[in-house]
C-alpha positions as CSV (number, residue, x, y, z in Angstrom):
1,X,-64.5,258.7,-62.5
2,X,-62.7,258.3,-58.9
3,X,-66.1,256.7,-57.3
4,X,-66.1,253.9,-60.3
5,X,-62.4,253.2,-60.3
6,X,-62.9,252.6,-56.2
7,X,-66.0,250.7,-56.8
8,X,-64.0,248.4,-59.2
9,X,-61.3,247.8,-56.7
10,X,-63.4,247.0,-53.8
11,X,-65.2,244.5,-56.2
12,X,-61.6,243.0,-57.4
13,X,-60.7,242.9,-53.2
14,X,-64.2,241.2,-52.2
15,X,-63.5,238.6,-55.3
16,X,-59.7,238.1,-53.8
17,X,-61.1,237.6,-50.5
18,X,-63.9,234.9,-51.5
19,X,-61.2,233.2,-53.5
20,X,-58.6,233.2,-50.3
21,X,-61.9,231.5,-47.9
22,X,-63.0,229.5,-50.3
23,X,-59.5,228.1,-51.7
24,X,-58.9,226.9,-54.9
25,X,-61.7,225.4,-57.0
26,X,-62.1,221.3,-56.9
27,X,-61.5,219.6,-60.3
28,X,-64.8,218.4,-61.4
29,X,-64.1,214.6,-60.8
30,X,-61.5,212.8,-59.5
31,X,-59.2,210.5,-62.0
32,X,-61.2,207.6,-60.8
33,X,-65.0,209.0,-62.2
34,X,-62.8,209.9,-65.7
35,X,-61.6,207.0,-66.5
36,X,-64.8,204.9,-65.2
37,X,-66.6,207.4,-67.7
38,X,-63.8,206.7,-70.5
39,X,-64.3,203.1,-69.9
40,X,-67.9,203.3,-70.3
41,X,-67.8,205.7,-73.6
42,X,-65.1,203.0,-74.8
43,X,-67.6,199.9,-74.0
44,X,-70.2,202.0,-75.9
45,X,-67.8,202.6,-78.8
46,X,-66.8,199.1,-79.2
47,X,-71.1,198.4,-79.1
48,X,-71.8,200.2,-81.8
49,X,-69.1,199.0,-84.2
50,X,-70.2,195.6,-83.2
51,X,-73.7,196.1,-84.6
52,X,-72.8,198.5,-87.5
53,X,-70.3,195.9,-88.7
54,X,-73.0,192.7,-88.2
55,X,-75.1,194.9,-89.7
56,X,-77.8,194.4,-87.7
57,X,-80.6,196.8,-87.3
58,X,-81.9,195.6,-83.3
59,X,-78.6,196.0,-82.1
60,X,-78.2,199.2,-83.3
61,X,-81.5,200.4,-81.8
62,X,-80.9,198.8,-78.7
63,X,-77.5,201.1,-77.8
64,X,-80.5,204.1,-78.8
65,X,-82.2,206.0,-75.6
66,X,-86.2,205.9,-75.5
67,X,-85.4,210.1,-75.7
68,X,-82.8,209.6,-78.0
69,X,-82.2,212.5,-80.7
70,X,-81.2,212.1,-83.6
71,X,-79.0,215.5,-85.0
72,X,-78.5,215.6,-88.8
73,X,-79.2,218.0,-91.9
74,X,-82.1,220.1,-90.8
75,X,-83.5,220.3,-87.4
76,X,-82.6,217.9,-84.7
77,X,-85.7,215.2,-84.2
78,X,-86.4,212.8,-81.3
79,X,-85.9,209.3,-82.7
80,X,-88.2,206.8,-81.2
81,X,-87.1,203.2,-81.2
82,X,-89.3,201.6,-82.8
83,X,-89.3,204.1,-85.6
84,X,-85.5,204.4,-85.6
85,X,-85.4,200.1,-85.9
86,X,-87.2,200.8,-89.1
87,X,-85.2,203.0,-90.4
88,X,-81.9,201.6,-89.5
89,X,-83.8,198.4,-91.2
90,X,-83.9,200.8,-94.5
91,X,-80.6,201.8,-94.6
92,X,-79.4,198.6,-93.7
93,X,-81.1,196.9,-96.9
94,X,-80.3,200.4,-99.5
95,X,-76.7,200.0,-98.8
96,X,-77.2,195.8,-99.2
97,X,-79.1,196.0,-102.1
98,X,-81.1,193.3,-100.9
């Protein structure tokens, strides 16, 4: 019992010690790379209420990935454009009623 509760604190002190060389953790970006990455997840917002309002099936598949995946009821699937254009076509003319 006395060799494990040793063994614990000379791990705790050798942890202490890298902590005290190393100093204290950088952030993972500075507040320039967040909001340059806000500002891009914002423009891509703003893109795809554009082309879900104008209802327009391109545009939607043009803000897509060529690995894009899908996630929805069931198992995640890897959405293709050109198949996804056709189904956002689909949707697009169910919810018309054209």
């Amino acid at each position: 019992m006395r060799l494990r509760s040793v063994a614990v604190l000379v791990c705790a002190v050798i942890a202490m010690a890298g902590q005290v060389i190393q100093g204290p953790a950088a952030s993972a970006g500075s507040d320039d790379d967040r909001a340059t990455d806000r500002a891009a997840i914002e423009r891509a917002f703003q893109q795809d209420i554009a082309a879900t309002v104008s209802r327009d099936p391109v545009a939607l598949t043009e803000l897509w990935t060529d690995d894009a995946i899908r996630l929805g009821r069931g198992q995640a699937e890897v959405a293709r454009r050109p198949s996804e254009r056709a189904t956002n076509a689909r949707r697009l003319t169910r919810v018309s009623g054209c």
